[in-house]
C-alpha positions as CSV (number, residue, x, y, z in Angstrom):
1,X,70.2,-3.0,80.7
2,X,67.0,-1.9,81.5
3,X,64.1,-2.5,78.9
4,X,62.8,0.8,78.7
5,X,66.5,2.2,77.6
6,X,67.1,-1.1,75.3
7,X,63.6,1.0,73.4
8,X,65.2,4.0,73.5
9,X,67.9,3.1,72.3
10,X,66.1,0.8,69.4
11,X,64.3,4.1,68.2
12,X,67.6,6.7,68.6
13,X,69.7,4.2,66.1
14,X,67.0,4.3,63.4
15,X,65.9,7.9,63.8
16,X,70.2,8.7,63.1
17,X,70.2,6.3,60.1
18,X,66.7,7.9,59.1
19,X,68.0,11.3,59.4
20,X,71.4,10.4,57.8
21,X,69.2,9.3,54.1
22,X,67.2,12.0,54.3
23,X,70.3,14.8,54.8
24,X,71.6,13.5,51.7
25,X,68.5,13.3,49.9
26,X,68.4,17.2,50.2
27,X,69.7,18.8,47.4
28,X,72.3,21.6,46.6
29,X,71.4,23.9,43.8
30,X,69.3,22.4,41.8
31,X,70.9,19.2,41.8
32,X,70.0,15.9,44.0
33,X,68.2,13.2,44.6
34,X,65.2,15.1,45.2
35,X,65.6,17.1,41.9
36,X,64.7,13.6,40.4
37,X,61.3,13.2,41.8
38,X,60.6,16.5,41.2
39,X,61.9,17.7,38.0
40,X,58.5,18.2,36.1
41,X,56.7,20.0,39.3
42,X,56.8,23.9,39.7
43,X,58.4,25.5,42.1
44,X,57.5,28.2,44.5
45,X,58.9,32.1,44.7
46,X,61.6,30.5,47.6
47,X,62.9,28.2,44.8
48,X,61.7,25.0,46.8
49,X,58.6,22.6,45.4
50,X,57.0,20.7,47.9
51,X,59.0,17.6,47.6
52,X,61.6,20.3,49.3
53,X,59.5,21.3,51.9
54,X,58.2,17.7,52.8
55,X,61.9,16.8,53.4
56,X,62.5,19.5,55.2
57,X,59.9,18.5,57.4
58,X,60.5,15.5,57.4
59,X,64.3,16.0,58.5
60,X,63.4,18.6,61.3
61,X,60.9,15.8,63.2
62,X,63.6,13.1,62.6
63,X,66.2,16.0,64.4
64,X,63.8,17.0,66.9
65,X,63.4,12.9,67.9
66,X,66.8,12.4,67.7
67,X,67.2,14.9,70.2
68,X,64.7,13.7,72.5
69,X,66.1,10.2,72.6
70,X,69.8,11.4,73.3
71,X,68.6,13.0,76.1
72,X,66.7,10.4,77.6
73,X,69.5,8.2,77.3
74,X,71.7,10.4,78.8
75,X,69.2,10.7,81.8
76,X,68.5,7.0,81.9
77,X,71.5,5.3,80.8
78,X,73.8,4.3,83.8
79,X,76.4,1.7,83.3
């Protein structure tokens, strides 16, 4: 295996594990595991405090890298 796709492949696993905690750290209605950390904060006229929005974030760049590496290793992979 070449190294370079060994690296790759090193950063795709933990971006999809990353990306997997912070899906479910997102919350429904109200409810989650971010409604914990941000129970005493305000919230802004769309009904998301910035806990919300930093996860959001947050997920989109893990999502955006995660899509990135796939497609590198589907370029560079060749059994």
């Amino acid at each position: 295996m070449n190294v370079l796709v060994g690296i790759i492949l090193v950063i795709h696993v933990a971006v999809s594990v990353g990306l997997v905690v912070f899906i479910l750290l997102h919350s429904g209605k109200g409810t989650g595991v971010s409604s914990l950390f941000s129970g005493a904060m305000p919230t802004t006229s769309s009904g998301s405090g910035v806990i919300e929005k930093n996860l959001d974030r947050i997920t989109i760049v893990l999502a955006s890298v995660f899509s990135a590496t796939l497609l590198l290793l589907m370029v560079l992979y060749h059994p």
